[in-house]
C-alpha positions in Angstrom: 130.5 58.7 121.9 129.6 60.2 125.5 127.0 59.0 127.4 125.2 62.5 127.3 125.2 62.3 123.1 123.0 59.0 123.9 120.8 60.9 126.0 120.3 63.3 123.5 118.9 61.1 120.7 115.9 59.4 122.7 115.0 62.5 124.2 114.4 64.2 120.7 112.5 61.4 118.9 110.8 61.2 122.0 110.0 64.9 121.5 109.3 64.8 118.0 106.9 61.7 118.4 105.4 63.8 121.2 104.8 66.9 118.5 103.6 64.2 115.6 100.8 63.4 118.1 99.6 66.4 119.1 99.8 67.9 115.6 97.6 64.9 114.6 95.3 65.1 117.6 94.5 68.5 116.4 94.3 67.6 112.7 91.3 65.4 113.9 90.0 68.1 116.4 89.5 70.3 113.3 88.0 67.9 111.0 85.3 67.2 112.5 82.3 68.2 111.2 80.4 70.7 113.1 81.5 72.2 116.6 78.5 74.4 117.7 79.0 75.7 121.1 76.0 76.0 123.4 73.5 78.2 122.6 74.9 81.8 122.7 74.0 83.4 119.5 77.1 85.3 118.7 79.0 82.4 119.0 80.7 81.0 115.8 80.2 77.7 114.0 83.1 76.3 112.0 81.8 73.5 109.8 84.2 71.6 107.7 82.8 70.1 104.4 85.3 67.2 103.4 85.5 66.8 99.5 82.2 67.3 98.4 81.7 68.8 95.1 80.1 72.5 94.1 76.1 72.6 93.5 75.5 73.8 90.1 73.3 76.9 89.9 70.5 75.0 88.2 70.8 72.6 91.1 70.2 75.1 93.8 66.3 75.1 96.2 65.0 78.1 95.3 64.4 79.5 98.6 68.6 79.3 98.8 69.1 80.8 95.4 67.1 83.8 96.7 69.4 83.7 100.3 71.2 87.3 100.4 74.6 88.3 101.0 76.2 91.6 102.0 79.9 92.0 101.8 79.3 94.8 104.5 76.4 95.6 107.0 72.7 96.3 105.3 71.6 100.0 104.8 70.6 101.4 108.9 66.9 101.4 108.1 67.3 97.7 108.1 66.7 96.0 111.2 67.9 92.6 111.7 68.9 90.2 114.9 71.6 88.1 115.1 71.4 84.7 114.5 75.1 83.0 114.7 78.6 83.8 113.5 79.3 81.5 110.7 82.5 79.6 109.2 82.5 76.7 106.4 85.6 75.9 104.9 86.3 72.8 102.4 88.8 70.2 103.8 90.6 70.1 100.5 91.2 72.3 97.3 88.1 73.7 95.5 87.0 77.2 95.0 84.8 79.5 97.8 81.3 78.5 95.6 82.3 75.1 96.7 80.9 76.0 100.2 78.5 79.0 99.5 74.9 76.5 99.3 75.9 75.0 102.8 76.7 78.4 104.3 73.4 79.6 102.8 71.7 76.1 103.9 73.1 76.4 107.1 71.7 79.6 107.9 68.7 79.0 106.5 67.8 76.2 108.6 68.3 78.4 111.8 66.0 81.0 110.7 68.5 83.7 108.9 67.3 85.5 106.1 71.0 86.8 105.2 74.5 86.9 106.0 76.5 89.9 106.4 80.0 90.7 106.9 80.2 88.3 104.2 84.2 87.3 103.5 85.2 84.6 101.2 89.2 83.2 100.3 91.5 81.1 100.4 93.2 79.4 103.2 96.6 78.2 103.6 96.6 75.3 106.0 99.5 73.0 107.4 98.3 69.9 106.1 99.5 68.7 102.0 95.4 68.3 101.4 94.3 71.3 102.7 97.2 73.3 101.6 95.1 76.1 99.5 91.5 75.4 100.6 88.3 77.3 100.4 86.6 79.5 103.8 83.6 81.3 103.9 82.6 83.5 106.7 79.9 85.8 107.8 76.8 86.8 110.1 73.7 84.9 110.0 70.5 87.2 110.4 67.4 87.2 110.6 65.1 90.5 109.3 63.2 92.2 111.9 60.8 95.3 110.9 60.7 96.2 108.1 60.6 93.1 105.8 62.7 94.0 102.8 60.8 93.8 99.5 63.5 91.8 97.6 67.7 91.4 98.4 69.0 93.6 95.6 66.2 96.5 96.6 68.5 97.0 99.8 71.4 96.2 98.3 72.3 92.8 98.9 73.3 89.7 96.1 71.9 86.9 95.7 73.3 83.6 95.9 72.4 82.6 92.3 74.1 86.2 91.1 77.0 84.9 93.1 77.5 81.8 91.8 76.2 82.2 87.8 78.9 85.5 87.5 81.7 83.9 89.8 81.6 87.4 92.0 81.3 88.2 95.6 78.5 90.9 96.6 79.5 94.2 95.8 81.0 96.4 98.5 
């Protein structure tokens, strides 16, 4: 062999066990569980929910059952502000009611009434665990004038229609 073949060898598992680390320094970057930037309010969340399993419907508040999503943007008459962008996705493989509650919890607890631009599906990630994974994404909102009288009246869904008939809000 020639000394430059010996060279060679080092310098690529030196190289490879450079792009091991940083693949796995940003494997733990993304796993953690909530990275909210400061407080601009059209800034996006990205929560990542581990394992945990699905709420049942009969398990659900009911001030989250009654949380309303809109695949699109409510009907113009409806005022709202914006609250946050929103992003939950499951760490491994489950389905998108998997992460729906928290979405609508985590909205909630900031004062939305709804989420709009509602997209759910699947995500392929690099990862064996997370190779098919659920992500849920939308706008949290909160209603200004004037109040709506119920979700479906302005043609939102509800988060218990969603869950009990396995169907995302209706275009």
């Amino acid at each position: 062999m020639t000394p430059t073949r010996h060279l060679k060898r080092p310098l690529i598992a030196v190289s490879v066990a450079a792009l091991i680390a940083a693949l796995t320094a940003g494997a733990a970057h993304a796993n953690a569980n909530a990275t909210e930037p400061a407080s601009d309010a059209a800034s996006e969340v990205e929560l990542n929910l581990g394992t945990q399993p699905a709420h049942p419907v009969a398990d659900l508040p009911s001030s989250l059952g009654d949380f309303c999503f809109f695949s699109g943007l409510p009907p113009a008459e409806q005022k709202y502000k914006v609250i946050k962008n929103v992003k939950i996705g499951k760490n491994s493989y489950g389905g998108v009611r998997d992460v729906l509650p928290k979405m609508a919890e985590y909205a909630r607890l900031r004062g939305a009434d709804a989420i709009v631009e509602y997209n759910g599906s699947q995500r392929f990630g690099f990862w064996p665990w997370r190779m098919v994974r659920p992500v849920v994404r939308g706008v949290a909102v909160q209603w200004t004038e004037p109040k709506p009288a119920g979700c479906e009246a302005i043609g939102g869904t509800k988060l218990s229609t969603i869950l009990s008939s396995d169907q995302p809000p209706a275009k």
